[in-house]
C-alpha positions in Angstrom: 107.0 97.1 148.5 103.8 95.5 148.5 101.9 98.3 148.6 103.9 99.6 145.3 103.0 96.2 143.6 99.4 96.3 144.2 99.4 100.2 143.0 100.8 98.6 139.7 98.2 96.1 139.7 95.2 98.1 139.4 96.8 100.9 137.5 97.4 97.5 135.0 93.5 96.8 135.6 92.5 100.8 135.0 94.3 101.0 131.7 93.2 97.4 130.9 89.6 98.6 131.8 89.9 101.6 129.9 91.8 100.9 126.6 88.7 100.7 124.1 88.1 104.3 125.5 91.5 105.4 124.6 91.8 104.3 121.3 88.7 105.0 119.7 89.9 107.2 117.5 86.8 108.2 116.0 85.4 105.3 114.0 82.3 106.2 111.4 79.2 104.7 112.9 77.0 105.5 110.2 77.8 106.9 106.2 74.5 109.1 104.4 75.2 107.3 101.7 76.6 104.5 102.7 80.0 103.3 101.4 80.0 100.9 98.2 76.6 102.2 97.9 74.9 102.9 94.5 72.7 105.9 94.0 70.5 106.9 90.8 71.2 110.7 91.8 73.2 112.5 93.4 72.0 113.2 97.3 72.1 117.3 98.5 74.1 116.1 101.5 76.3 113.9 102.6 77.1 113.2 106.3 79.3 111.1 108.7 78.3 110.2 111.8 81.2 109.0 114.3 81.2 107.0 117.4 82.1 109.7 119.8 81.5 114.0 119.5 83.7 115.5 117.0 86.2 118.7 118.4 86.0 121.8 117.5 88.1 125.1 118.1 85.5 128.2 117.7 85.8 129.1 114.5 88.9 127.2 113.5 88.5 124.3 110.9 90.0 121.5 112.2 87.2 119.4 111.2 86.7 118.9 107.0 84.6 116.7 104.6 85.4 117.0 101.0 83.5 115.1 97.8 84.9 115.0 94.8 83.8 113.2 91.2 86.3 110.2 89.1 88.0 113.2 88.2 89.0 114.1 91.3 87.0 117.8 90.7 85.7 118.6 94.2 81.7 118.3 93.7 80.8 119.8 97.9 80.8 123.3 99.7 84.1 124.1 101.2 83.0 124.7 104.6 81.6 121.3 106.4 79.2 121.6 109.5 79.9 119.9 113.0 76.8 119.3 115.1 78.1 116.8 118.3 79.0 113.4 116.2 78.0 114.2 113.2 79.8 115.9 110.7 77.9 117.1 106.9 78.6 119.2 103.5 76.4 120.2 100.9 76.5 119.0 97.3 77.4 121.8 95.0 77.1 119.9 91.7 74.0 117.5 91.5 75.3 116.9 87.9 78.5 114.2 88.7 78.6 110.6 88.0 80.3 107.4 88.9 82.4 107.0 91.1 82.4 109.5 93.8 84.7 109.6 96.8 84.4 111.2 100.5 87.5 112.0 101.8 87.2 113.3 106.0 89.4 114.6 108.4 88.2 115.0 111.8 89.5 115.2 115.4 87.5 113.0 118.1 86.7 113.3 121.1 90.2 111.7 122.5 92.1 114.8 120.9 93.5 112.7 117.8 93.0 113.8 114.0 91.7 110.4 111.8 91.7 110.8 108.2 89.3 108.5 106.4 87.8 107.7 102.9 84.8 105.8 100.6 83.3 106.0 98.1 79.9 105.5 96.2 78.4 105.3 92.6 75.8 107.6 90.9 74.8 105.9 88.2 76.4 102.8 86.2 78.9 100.8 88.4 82.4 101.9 87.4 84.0 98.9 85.5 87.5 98.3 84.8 88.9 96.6 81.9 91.7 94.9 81.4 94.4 96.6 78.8 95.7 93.1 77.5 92.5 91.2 76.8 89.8 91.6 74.6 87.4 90.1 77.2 84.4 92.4 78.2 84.2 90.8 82.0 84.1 94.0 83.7 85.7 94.2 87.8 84.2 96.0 89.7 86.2 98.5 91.9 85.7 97.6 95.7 87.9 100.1 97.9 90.2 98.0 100.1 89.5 98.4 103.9 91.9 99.9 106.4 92.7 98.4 109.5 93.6 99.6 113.2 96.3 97.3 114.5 97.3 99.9 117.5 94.3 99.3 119.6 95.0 95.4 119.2 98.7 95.8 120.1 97.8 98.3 122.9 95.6 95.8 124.3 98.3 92.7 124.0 100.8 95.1 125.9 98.4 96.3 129.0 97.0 92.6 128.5 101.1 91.2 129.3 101.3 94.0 131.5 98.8 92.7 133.6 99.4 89.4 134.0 103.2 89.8 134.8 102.3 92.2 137.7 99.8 89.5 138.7 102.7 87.0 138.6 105.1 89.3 140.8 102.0 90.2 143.6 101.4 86.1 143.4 105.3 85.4 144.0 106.0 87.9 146.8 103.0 86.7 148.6 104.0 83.2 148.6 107.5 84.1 149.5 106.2 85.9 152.8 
């Protein structure tokens, strides 16, 4: 019985030790440009670079970066490159301004698929007015940021996980 307890224990500690590994579902390390960023032109590239490699499947796409203008007219290639953690596209119209949005889809490293999205201006900051005022303070659109609460649940649960199988181990020793 003991021997069964202390196998829970440190398979508690192993998936305690190892839970930022298995959740990092492929978090962007680094935007080209960056998000909220505001550009005079528009660049020939834009590019993603993510905390862990990026999977890929031969030729399969499984892996995508699309651009697209206010309009929502897609302004990149369709085919995106891979190259280990990095993921890029090429700009096919250099003419778009404003507001310009990067939507990805990628699978990391763990297997999983993330979805994602920013944006940045060319040009003028995107303003938004108000319909029922005759004000000309402008707001300026600021994307609203997505969190990961599964990571920070999974910990709390392999965290309670932990200490209860410390608590039993403590117990039956006491008891012997």
């Amino acid at each position: 019985m003991l021997k069964k307890l202390l196998f829970l224990f440190s398979m508690s500690v192993a998936l305690l030790a190892n839970t930022s590994l298995a959740f990092a579902h492929g978090e962007v390390v680094n935007a080209v440009p960056a998000a909220n960023s505001q550009l005079d032109q528009m660049p020939a590239v834009i590019s993603l670079e993510f905390d862990g490699k990026l999977q890929t499947l031969g030729q399969s796409v499984i892996n995508s970066l699309v651009v697209t203008d206010d309009a929502g007219v897609v302004i990149s290639e369709t085919t995106s490159t891979v190259n280990g953690t990095k993921i890029s596209t090429l700009i096919s119209d250099h003419t778009a301004r404003g507001l310009i949005h990067v939507h990805y889809r990628i699978v990391s490293e763990d297997g999983h698929p993330v979805d994602g999205d920013y944006t940045f201006t060319i040009g003028q900051t995107p303003t938004l007015y108000s319909a029922g005022s005759q004000s000309e303070n402008a707001v300026t659109y600021l994307p609203q940021s997505k969190t990961r609460a599964f990571p920070i649940a999974a910990t709390i649960g392999v965290s309670l996980l932990l200490l209860s199988s410390f608590a039993l181990i403590r117990r039956l020793l006491r008891n012997r």
